[in-house]
N, C-alpha and C positions, 0 to 999 in steps of 0.2 A: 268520332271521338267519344269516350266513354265517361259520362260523368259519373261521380258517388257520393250520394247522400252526404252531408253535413256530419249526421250522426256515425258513418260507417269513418269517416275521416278523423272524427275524435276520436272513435275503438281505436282503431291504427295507430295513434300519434300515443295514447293512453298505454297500450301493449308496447311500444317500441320503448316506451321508457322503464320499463319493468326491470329490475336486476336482481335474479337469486341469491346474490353473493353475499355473505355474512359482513354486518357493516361494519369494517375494522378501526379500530383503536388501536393505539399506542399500546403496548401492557405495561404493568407498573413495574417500575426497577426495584430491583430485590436488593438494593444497594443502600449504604448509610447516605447522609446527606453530604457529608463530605469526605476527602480523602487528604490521610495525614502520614505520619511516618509512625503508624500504629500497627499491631501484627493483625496478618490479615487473616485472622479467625473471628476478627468481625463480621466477613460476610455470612458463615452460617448463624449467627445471633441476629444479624440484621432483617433476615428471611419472613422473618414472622409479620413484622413490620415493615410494608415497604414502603419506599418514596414514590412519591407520582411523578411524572416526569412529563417536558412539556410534551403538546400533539403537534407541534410544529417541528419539522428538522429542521436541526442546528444548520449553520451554516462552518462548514467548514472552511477556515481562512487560508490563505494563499498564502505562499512563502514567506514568512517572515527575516527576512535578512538581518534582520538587528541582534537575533540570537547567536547570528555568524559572526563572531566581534572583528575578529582576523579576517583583510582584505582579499590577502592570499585563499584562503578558505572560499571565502564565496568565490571567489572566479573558480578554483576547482569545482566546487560543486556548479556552476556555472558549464562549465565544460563537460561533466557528466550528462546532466541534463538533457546537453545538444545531442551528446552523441552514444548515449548508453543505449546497446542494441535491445536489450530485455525491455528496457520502458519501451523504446519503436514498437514492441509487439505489441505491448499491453495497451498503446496508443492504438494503431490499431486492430484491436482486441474490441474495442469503445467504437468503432467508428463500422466496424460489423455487425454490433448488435443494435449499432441505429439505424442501420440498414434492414435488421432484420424486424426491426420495430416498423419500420416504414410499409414492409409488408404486410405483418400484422392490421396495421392502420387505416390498408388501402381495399384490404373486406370488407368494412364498413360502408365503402360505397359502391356501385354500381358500375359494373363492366362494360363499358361502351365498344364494336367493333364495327367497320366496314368492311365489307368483300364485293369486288367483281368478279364476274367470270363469263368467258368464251367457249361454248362447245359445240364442236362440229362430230356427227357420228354418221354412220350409214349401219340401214336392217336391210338386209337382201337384198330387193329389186326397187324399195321404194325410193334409194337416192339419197343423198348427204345430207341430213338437216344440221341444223344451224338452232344453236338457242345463246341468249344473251339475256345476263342475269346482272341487279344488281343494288344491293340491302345492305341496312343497318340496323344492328341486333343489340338488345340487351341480352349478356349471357344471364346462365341461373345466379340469381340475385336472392340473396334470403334475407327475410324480412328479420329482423333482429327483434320478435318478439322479447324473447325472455333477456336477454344481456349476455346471448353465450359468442356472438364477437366481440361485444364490448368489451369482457371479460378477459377474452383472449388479447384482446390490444392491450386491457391492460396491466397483464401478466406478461405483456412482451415490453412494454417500457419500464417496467419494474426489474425486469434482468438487464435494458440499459443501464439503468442507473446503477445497477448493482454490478457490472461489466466496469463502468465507471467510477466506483467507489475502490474497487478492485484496483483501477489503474492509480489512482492515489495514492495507494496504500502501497504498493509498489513504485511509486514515487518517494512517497515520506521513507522507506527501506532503501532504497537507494542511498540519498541526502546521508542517511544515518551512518549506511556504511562507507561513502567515501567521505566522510569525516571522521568514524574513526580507523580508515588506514590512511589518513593524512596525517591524523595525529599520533596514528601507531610508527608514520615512516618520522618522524620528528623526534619520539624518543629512542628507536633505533640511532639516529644522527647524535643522537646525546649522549647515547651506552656507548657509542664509538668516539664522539670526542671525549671521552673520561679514561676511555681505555688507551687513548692516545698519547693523553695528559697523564696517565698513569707510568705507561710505558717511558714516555720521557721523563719522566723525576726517577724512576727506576736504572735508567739508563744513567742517570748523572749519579745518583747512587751510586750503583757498580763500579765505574769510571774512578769514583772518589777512592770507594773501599779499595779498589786494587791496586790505586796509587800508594795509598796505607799500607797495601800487603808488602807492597816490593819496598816500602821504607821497612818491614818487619813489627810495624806498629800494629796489625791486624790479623789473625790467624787464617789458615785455610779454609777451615769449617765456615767461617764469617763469609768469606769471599765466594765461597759456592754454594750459599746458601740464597746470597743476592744475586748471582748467576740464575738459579731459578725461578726466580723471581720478575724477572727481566722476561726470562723465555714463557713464563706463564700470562706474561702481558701482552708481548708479541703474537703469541698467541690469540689472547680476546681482541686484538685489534682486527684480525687476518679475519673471527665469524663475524664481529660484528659489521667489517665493510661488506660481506657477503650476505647478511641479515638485512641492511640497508639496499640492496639491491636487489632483493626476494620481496622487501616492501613496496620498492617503490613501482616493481614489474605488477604487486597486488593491487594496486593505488590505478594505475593506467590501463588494467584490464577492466576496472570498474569504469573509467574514462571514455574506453572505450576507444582512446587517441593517444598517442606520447604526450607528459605531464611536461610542461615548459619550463623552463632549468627557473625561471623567475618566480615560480608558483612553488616551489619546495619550499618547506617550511623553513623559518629562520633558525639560525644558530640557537640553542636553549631559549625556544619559545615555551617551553612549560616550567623553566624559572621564571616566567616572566609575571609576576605578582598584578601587577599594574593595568594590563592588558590579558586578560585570559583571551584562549581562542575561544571561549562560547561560554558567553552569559548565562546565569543561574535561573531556575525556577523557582517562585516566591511558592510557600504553602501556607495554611490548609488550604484545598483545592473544593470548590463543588466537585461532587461526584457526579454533575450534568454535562461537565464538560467532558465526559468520555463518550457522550451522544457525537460528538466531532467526529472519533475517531472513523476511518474510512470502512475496519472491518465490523465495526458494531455497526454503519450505516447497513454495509452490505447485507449482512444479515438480516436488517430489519427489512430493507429490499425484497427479500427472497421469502420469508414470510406474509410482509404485499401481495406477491407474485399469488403464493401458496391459495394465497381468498380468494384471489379472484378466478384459479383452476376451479374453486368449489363451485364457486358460480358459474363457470361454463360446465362440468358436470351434471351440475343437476338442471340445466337447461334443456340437455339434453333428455329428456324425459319426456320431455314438452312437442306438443306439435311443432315441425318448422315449415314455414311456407315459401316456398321459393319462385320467384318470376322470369320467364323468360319469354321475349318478344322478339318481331322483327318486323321492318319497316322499307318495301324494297321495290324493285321494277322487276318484270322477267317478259320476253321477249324475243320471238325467234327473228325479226327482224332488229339488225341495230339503231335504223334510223327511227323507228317507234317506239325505241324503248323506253323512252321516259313519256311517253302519251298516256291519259287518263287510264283507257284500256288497258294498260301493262301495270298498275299499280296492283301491288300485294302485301297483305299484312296475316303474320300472326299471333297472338296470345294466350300462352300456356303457364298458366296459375299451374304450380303442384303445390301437396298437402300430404306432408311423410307425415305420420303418424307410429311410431314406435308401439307396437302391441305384445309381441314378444321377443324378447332376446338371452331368454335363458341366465338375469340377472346380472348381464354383464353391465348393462349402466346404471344399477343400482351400484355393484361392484367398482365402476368409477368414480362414482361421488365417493363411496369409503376410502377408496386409496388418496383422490385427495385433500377428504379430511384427514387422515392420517400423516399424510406429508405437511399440514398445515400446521398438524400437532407439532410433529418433529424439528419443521424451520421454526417455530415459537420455542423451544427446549435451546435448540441451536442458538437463539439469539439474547433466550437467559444466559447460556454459558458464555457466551461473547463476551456479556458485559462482565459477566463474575470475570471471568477471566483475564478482562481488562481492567476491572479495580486490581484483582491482584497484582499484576503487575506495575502497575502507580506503585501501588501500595510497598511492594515490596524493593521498586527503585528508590522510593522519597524514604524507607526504610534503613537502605545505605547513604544516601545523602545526607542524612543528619549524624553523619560520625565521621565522617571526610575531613572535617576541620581538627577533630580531637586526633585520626590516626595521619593528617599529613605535618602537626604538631608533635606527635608523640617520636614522628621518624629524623624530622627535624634536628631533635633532643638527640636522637642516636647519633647519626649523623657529628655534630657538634663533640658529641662526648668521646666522640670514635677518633675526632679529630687531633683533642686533646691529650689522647692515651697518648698517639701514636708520637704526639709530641713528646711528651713525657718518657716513652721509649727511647727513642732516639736521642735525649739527653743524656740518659741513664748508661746507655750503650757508649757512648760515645765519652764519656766521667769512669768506664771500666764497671758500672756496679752492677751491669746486666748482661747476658750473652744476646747474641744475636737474635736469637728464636724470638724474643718478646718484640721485635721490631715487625719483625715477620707476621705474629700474630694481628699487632696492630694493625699493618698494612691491609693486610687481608678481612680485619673487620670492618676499617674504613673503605675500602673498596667495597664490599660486599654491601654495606649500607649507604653506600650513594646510588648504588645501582637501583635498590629496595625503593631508595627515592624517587628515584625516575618514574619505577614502575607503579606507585602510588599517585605521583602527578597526574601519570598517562588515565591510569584506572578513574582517577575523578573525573577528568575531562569525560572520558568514556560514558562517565554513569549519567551525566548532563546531556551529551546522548539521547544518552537511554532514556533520559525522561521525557526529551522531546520526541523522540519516536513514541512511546507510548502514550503518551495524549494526544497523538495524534497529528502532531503536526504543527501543535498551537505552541504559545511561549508563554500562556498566562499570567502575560500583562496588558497594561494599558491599549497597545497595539489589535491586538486580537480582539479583548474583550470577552470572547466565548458568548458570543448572544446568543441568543436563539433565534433568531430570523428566520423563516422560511427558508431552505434553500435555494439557491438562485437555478439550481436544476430543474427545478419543480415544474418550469415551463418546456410543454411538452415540446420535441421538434414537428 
């Protein structure tokens, strides 16, 4: 057995811990401190000045259902979930590259093998021998001087995680979009019952006037004026049940499964004042809670990765020592094969030494400093990219309330004309035409309504997708905790 000095065991254990890799920080976010419904030409003023951001990753929170207000709602999204085939991939997607981290992982230690073996030959005249073998080897084992496995592991769990931040984020896009074509197949069902209701009061219309005609109380003009009028409602009734049905085939490709006749959204659920289907977002916002989001995490994943390529680069520079042994019997007889006499060993230390290579691993450490440049660039625009978009949702959010009051007012006033018409019409002091007009303004601004409803829902959405995921409140918090990923598998 081979002993080694005390001192030659502290060089060893002193070297194995060595790491080239540039020791990484967080970088400072080039962001204001918070995010408002301000234009976002704050962020190049903010530049100069940045925020320091914490060096722990945020924790990004789990579905917050309380955003979901509508029951129906979440069991949809519920049922995407189960069975949306793009997230399956992207699951896994995660479940590969922790695999392929496990690999990474498993260089760091020593390759242990067994082999037997039986050979029988014959040379000429001398007759059949016989030999019986049989060892246990360490393969070539490299000593991890410098940190270029280490490195390499942990540039390879930095793309789980960022594999896995990936799948998030394609999760929280999911959520977002069958929510809004749940809520797009809801105001469809609403353009069709108004077109319905429309058509019906049109209908008794006609009915009326042309009982008037044939009294002689009403002229022809009158009477086939509201003829078309009737046939232009028949009409929106006919796209929009075929609009409702192009939605809701949109609605259950995202599902992934048939959407269950109980989960379609209720009769005028975006009149429903009382009950919105998705709870609002409070502002001003830290601008730290965009550390949540899954694509900034990713990012910042990948320039992790990027440091620690440097450090297995420039490792490579370095002498590397690698071991290989074996520990074994060999034996032309079987029954003495394991007798003192038949034992064999051997031990081959190597010592690659890199003397010339025509700069090419100088040339790999630049490319990935270079690449570490580029995920750091990458991960400033993430974030810029991500205030803008708060910035520019929480932007429409604060005028939602003025333009679903201003349509309101239309609405209302539109109502009134067409009363007022219809009076008028019906006392001789107006022709037809002006019923006509009204008609068509009140229809035309109910519709306007709908589609303003739908649009704010949509934008509340939008604000939860773009933070990430969170609801910024009470529930969430937006800590900053470590992430719970942090622990390696």
């Amino acid at each position: 057995m081979i002993k080694m000095p005390p001192s030659l065991l502290l060089l060893c254990a002193s070297l194995s811990a060595c790491n080239l890799a540039p020791s990484y920080q967080r970088p400072d976010s080039p962001l204001p401190s918070t995010i408002s419904s301000i234009s976002s030409s704050a962020i190049s003023s903010a530049e100069g000045s940045p925020e320091s951001a914490a060096t722990a990753l945020p924790t990004l929170p789990e579905l917050d259902w309380n955003w979901l207000a509508h029951p129906q709602l979440r069991q949809t999204v519920a049922l995407a979930l189960t069975n949306n085939r793009d997230l399956r991939v992207a699951l896994e997607n995660v479940e590969k590259a922790r695999a392929q981290y496990g690999i990474a992982r498993a260089d760091e230690l020593p390759s242990i093998s067994a082999q037997t073996e039986a050979r029988r030959s014959r040379s000429g005249a001398a007759g059949v021998g016989e030999q019986y073998s049989a060892q246990i080897g360490l393969a070539s084992y490299e000593l991890d001087l410098w940190g270029r496995v280490r490195n390499l592991k942990e540039a390879a769990w930095q793309q789980f995680l960022q594999t896995e931040a990936n799948q998030r984020s394609i999760r929280i896009s999911l959520i977002a979009e069958v929510a809004n074509a749940w809520l797009t197949l809801a105001a469809d069902q609403e353009r069709l019952s108004l077109a319905e209701q429309t058509l019906e009061a049109r209908e008794q219309s006609y009915a009326l006037m042309r009982r008037m005609f044939e009294l002689g109380a009403s002229a022809g003009l009158a009477l086939a004026q509201n003829l078309g009028t009737v046939e232009a409602a028949r009409g929106d009734v006919a796209q929009y049940t075929a609009q409702v049905e192009r939605s809701r085939n949109a609605l259950q490709l995202l599902l992934g499964a048939a959407l269950p006749t109980e989960l379609l959204p209720p009769p005028q659920l975006l009149q429903q004042t009382g009950t919105p289907a998705l709870q609002a977002v409070p502002e001003p916002l830290p601008s730290s809670v965009l550390l949540q989001r899954p694509d900034v995490q990713a990012a910042e994943h990948q320039l992790v990765a990027q440091n620690a390529q440097i450090g297995a680069a420039r490792a490579a520079l370095f002498p590397t020592i690698s071991l290989t042994s074996n520990l074994g019997w060999s034996s032309s007889e079987l029954d003495s094969l394991f007798s003192a006499d038949s034992r064999s060993w051997s031990f081959a230390p190597q010592l690659r030494l890199p003397i010339f290579s025509g700069g090419r691993l100088q040339a790999d450490v630049e490319v990935a400093e270079a690449n570490q440049r580029i995920a750091l660039a990458q991960y400033e625009k993430t974030l810029i990219t991500a205030f803008r978009e708060v910035a520019d949702v929480l932007a429409d959010r604060a005028q939602w309330g003025q333009r679903l009051g201003a349509q309101n007012g239309v609405v209302t006033t539109s109502s009134k004309t067409l009363e007022l018409s219809q009076a008028r019409f019906d006392a001789g002091a107006d022709d037809y035409l002006s019923v006509l007009d009204a008609q068509r303004s009140l229809y035309a601004a109910q519709q306007t309504l709908i589609s303003l409803r739908l649009s704010e829902q949509q934008n509340r959405v939008a604000l939860w997708k773009v933070l990430g995921g969170g609801n910024g409140g009470a529930t969430s918090g937006y800590s900053q905790a470590p992430t719970s990923s942090s622990a390696k598998p």
